[in-house]
Rosetta silent file (secondary structure, phi, psi, omega in degrees, C-alpha in Angstrom):
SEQUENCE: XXXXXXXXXXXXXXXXXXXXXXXXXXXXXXXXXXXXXXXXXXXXXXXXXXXXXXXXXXXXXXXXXXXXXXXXXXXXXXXXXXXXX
SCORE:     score description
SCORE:     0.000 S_00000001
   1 L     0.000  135.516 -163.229   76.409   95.003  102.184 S_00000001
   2 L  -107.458  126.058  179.967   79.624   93.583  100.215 S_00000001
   3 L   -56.127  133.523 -177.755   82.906   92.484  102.597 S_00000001
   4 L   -93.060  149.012  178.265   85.324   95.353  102.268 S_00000001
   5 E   -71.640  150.070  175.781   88.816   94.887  101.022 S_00000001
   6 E  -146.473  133.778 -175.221   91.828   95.573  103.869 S_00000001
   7 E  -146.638  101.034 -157.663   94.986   96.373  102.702 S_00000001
   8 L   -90.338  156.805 -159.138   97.447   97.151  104.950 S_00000001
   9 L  -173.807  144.954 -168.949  100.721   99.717  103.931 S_00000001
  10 E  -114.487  151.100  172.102  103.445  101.614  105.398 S_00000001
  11 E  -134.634 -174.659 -176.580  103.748  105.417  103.745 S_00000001
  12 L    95.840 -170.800 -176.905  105.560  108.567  104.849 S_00000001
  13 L   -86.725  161.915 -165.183  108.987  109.627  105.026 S_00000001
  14 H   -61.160  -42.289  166.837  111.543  106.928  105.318 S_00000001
  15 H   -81.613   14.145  166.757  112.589  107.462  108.837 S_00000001
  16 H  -148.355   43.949 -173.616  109.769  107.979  109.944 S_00000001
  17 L   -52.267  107.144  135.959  107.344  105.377  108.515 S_00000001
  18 E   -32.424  111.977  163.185  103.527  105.296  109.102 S_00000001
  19 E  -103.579  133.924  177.395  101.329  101.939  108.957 S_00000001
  20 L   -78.451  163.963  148.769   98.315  101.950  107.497 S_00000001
  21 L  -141.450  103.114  160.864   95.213  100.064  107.206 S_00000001
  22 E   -84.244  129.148  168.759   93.182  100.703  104.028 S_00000001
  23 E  -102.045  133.290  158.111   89.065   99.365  103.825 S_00000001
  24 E  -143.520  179.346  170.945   87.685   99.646  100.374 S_00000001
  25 L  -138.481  132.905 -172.455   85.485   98.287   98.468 S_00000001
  26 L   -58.317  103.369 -165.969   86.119   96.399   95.438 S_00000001
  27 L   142.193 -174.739 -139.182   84.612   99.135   92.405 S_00000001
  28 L   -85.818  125.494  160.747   84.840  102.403   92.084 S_00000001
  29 L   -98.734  150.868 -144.737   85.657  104.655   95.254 S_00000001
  30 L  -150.605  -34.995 -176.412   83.975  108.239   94.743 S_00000001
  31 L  -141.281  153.174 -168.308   84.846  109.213   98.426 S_00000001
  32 E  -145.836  135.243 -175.101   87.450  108.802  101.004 S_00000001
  33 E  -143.385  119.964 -177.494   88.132  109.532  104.753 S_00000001
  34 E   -85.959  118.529  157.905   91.148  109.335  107.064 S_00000001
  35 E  -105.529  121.394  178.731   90.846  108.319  110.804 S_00000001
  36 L   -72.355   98.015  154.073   92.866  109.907  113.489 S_00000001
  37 L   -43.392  144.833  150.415   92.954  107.579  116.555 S_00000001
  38 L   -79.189  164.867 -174.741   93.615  109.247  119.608 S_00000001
  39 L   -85.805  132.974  132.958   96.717  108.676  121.606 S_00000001
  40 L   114.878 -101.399 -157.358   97.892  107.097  124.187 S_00000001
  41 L   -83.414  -50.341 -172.180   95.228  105.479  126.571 S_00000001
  42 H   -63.491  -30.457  174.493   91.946  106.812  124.425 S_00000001
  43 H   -95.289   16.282  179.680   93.352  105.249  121.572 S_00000001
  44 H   -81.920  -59.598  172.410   93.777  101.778  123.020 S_00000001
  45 H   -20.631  -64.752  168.131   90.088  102.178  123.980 S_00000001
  46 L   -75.045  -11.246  169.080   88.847  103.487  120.584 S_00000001
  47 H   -48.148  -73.029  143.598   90.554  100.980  118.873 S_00000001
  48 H    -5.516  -65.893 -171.289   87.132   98.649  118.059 S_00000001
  49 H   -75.329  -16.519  162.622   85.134  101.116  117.309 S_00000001
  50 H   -77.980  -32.321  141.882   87.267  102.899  114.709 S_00000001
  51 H   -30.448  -83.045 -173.436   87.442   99.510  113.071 S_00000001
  52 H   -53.108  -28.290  162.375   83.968   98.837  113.010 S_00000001
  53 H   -58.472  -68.183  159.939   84.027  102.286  111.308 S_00000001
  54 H   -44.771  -47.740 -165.177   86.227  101.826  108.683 S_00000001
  55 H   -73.853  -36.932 -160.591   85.262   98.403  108.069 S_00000001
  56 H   -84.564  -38.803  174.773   81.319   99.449  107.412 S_00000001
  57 H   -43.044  -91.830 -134.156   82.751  102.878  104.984 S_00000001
  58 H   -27.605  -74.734 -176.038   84.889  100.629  103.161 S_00000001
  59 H   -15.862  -32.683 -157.701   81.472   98.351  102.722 S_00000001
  60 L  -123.622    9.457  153.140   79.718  101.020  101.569 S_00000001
  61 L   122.743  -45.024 -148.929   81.871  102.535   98.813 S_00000001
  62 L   -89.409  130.782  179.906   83.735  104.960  100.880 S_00000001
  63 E   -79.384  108.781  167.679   87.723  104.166  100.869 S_00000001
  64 E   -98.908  148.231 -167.836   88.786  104.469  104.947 S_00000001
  65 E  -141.352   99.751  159.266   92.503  104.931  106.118 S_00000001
  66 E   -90.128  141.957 -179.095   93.239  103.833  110.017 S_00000001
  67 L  -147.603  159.673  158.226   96.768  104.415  110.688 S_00000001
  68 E   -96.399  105.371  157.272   99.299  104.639  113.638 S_00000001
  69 L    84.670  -52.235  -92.362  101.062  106.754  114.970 S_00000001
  70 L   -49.982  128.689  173.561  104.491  107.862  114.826 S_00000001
  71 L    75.011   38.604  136.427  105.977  105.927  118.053 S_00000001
  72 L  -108.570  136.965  144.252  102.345  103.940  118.336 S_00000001
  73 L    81.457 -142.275  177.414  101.298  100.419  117.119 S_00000001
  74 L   -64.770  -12.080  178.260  102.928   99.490  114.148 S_00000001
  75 L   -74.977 -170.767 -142.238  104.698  102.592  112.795 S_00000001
  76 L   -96.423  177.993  169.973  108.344  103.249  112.986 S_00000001
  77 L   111.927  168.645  165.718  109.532  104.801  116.442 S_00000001
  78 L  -128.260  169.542 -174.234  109.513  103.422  119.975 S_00000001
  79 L   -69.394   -2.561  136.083  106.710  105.000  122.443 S_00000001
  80 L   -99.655   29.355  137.353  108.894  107.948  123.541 S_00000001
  81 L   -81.275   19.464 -174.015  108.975  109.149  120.167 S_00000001
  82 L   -60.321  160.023  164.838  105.184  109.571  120.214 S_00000001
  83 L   153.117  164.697  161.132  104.073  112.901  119.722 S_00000001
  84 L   -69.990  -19.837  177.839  102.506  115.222  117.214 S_00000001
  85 L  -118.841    0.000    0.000  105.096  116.893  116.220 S_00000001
């Protein structure tokens, strides 16, 4: 299995700015998948294991995208502006 690339990036609209974590793998990606953490307590939890997710795609050809939030982790916001909508 080949160490996946991590490349971390903020997208979205400007005030309201999304951080990223991309896994790839260095060559050709053919497929791609976005993971939704869950919020608030479940995603503190799930934090590891969506890693270890991402990180094994990337490995394996598949481009993975962990991200935060708005008003979680690293995106823009403070935690009461979490929410979906």
């Amino acid at each position: 299995m080949n160490r996946p690339l991590h490349e971390p990036l903020f997208f979205g609209a400007r005030e309201r700015t999304l951080f990223g974590l991309l896994h790839s793998h260095p060559g050709p990606q053919r497929r791609a998948m976005v993971l939704c953490a869950p919020l608030l307590q479940e995603g503190i939890r799930s934090h590891r294991a969506l890693w270890v997710l991402a990180e094994s795609a990337g490995a394996s050809g598949i481009a993975s995208l962990c991200f935060d939030w708005y008003g979680a982790g690293d995106s823009a916001g403070g935690g009461t502006a979490l929410g979906l909508a």
